[in-house]
C-alpha positions in Angstrom: -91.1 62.2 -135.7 -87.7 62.3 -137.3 -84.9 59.9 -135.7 -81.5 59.0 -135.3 -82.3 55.4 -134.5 -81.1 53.6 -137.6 -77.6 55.1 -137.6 -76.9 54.8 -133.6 -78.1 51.5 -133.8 -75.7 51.0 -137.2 -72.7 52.5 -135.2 -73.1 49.9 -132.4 -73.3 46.7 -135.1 -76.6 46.0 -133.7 -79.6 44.2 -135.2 -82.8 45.6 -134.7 -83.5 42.4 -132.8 -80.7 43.1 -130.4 -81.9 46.6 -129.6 -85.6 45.5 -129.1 -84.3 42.6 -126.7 -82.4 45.9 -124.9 -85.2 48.0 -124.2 -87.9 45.1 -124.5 -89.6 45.6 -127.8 -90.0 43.2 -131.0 -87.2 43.5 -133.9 -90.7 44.7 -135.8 -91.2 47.5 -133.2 -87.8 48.7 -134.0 -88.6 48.6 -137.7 -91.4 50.7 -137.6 -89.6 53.2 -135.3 -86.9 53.4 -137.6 -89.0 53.6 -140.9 -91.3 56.4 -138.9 -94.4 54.1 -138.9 -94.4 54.0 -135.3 -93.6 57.2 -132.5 -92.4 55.3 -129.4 -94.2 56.7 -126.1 -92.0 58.2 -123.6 -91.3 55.6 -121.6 -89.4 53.4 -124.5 -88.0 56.9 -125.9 -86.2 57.4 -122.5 -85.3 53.1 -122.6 -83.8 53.8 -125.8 -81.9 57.1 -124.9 -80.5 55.3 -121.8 -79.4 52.3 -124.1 -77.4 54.6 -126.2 -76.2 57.1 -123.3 -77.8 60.1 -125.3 -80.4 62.2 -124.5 -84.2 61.5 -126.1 -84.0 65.0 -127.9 -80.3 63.6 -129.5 -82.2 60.7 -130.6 -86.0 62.0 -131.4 -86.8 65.1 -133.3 -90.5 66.4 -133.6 -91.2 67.7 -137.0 -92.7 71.0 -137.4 -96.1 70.9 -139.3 -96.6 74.5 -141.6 
């Protein structure tokens, strides 16, 4: 799953720590989000999108797989 994550998160001048201490996930949970190790479930998904006052789908793209 692609992501915006990285450069919201970069816009705000937050760490990765900050933004897992605002939706209640390690700095290593944001990571692996970020680096696309890791697809968040729903519910963090919508924490995040609420965080950032955008929309999951502005945030979260699902790749297409030909």
């Amino acid at each position: 799953m692609k992501n915006r994550l990285r450069v919201l998160r970069a816009e705000q001048n937050w760490s990765q720590a900050e933004l897992g201490m605002r939706v209640g996930v390690t700095r290593q949970a944001i990571n692996a989000i970020e680096t696309r190790r890791y697809d968040p479930g729903l519910p963090l998904a919508m924490k995040i999108a609420r965080v950032f006052e955008k929309k999951v789908d502005d945030i979260f793209e699902l790749e297409d797989k030909d």
